[in-house]
C-alpha positions as CSV (number, residue, x, y, z in Angstrom):
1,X,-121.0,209.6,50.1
2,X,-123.1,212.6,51.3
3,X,-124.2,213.2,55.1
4,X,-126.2,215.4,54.0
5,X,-130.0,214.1,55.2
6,X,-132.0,213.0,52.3
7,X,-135.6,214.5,51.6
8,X,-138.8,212.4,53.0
9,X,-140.8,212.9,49.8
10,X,-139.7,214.3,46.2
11,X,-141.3,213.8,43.0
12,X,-139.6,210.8,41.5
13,X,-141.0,211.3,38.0
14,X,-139.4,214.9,37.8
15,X,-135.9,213.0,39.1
16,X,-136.3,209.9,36.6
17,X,-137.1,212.2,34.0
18,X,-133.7,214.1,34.9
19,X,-131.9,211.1,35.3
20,X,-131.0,212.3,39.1
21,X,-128.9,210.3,41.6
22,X,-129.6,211.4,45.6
23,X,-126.8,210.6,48.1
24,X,-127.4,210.9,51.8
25,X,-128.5,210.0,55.0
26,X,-131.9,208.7,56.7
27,X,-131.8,208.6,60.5
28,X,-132.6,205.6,61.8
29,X,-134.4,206.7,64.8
30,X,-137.2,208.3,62.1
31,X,-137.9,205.0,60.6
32,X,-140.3,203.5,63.8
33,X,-141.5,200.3,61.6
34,X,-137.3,199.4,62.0
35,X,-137.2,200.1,65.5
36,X,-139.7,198.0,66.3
37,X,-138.2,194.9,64.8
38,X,-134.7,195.3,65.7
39,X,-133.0,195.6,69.0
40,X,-131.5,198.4,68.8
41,X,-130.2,201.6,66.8
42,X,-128.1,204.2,68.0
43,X,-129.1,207.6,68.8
44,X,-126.8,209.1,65.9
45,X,-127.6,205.9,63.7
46,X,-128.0,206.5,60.1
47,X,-128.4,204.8,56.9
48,X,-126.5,205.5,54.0
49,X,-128.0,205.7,51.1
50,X,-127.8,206.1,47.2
51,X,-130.7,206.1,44.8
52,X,-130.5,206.6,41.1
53,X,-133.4,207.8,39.0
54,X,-133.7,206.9,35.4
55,X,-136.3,205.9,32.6
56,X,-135.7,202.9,30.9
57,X,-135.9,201.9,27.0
58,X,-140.0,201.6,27.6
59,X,-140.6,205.1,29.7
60,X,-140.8,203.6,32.5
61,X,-139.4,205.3,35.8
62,X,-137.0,203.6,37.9
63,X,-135.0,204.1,41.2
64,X,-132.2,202.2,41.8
65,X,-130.6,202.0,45.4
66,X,-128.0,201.1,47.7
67,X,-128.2,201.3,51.0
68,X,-125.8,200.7,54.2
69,X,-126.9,200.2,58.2
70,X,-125.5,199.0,61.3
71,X,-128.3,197.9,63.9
72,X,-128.7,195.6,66.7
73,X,-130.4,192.4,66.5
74,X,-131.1,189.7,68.9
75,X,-128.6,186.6,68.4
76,X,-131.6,183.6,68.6
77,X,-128.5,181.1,70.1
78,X,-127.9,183.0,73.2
79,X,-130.1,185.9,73.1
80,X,-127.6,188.2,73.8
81,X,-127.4,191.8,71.6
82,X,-125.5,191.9,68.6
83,X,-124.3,194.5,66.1
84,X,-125.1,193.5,62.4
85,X,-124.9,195.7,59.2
86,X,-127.7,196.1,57.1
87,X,-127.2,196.2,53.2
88,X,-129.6,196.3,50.4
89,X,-128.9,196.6,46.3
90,X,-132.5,197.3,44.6
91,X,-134.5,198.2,41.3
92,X,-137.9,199.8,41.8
93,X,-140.4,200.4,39.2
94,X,-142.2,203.5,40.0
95,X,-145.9,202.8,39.3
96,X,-149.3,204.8,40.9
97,X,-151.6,201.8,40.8
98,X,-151.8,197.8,41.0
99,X,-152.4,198.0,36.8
100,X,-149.0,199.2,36.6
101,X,-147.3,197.6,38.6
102,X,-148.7,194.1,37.4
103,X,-147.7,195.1,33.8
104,X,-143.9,195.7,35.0
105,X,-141.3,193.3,34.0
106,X,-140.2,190.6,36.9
107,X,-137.0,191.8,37.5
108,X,-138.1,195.5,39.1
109,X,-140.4,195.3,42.1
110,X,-143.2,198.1,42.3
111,X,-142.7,200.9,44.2
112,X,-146.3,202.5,44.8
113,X,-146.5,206.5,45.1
114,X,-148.5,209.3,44.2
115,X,-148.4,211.4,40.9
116,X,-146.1,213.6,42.2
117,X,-144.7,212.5,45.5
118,X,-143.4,209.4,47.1
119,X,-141.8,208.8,50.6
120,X,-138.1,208.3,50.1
121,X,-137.9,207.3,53.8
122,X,-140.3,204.6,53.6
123,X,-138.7,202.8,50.6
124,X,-135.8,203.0,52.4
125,X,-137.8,201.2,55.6
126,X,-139.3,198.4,53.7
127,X,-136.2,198.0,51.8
128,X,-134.4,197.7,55.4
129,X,-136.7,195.2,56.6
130,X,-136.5,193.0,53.8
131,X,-132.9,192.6,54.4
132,X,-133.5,192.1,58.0
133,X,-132.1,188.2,59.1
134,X,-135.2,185.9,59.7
135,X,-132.7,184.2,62.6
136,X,-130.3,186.5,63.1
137,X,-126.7,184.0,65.3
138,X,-123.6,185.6,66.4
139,X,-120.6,183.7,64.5
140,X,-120.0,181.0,66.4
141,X,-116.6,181.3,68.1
142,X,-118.2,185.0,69.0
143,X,-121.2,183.6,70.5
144,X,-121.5,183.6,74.2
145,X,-123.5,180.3,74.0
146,X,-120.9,178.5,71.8
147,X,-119.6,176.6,74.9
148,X,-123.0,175.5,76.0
149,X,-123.8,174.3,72.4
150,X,-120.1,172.4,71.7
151,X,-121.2,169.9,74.9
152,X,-125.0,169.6,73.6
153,X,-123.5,168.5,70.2
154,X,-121.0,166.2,71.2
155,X,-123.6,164.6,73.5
156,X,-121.5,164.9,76.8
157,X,-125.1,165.5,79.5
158,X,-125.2,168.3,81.3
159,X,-124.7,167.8,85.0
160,X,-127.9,168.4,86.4
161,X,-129.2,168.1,90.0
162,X,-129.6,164.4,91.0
163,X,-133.2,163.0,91.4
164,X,-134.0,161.1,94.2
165,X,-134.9,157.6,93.0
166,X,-138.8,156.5,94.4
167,X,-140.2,153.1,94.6
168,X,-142.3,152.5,92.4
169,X,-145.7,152.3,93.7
170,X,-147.1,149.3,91.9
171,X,-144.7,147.2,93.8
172,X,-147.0,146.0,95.9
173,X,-149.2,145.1,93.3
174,X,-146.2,142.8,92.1
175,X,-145.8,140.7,94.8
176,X,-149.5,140.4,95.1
177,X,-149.8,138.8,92.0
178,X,-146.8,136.2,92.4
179,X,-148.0,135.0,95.4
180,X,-150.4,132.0,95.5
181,X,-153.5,131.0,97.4
């Protein structure tokens, strides 16, 4: 694979109709919509990727992709940091308006650009943060909560501070009402 960075915008329809394959990198810091949603990226963090332009049997333009990228999510059991990779296998169908891309067959998803350019970087984004975990967990035996969460399940309590026991204050109401006049 390439480390060579990969072009923010091209024409796709000149590449489909050339049946081109792009190989290459997209770094991470560039792709702000990720950063946002992730914990963390590295400063030299890049994704890999490989897309594949081609027409089908009916003209239509595709891009086919593979991508590859280690972040940093947030492990929801402990909320500690942890390093997950990121990887994505995808069929677009290039299409410039909502016609087009309701007329596409269901296995390719559109992928909305101009006549003659389209964002390579921001496919790549969306394509990242559709892969992205909804609830991102450490394996257990690596999480740092896994002790914590072995005694909740097997229903041992948690020693907690002692409360001091009160009297109740309708106590007095109690022996009121036993007694008789």
């Amino acid at each position: 694979m390439s480390n060579a960075e990969l072009p923010n915008t091209v024409d796709p329809y000149r590449l489909a109709e050339h049946n081109s394959v792009l190989e290459g990198v997209i770094p991470l810091t560039s792709l702000e919509r990720l950063c946002e949603c992730v914990a963390g990226v590295a400063e030299d963090g890049q994704c890999q990727v490989t897309l594949t332009f081609s027409m089908d049997g009916q003209r239509r333009r595709i891009v086919s992709g593979e991508l590859e990228a280690r972040v940093e999510l947030e492990c929801q059991r402990c909320m500690t940091p942890m390093d997950a990779t990121l990887t994505s296998q995808f069929r677009l169908g290039l299409v410039t308006s909502d016609e087009q891309a309701q007329r596409l067959p269901k296995e390719l998803e559109p992928f909305l650009t101009d006549e003659f350019s389209a964002s390579l970087w921001s496919m790549v984004e969306d394509e990242l943060l559709l892969v992205l975990p909804p609830f991102p967990l450490h394996k257990r035996e690596d999480c740092p909560a896994a002790q914590q969460l072995d005694k909740l399940e097997s229903g041992d309590p948690e020693p907690g501070p002692q409360e001091p026991t009160r009297e109740n204050p309708f106590s007095v109401l109690a022996g009121l009402k036993t007694k008789k006049h």
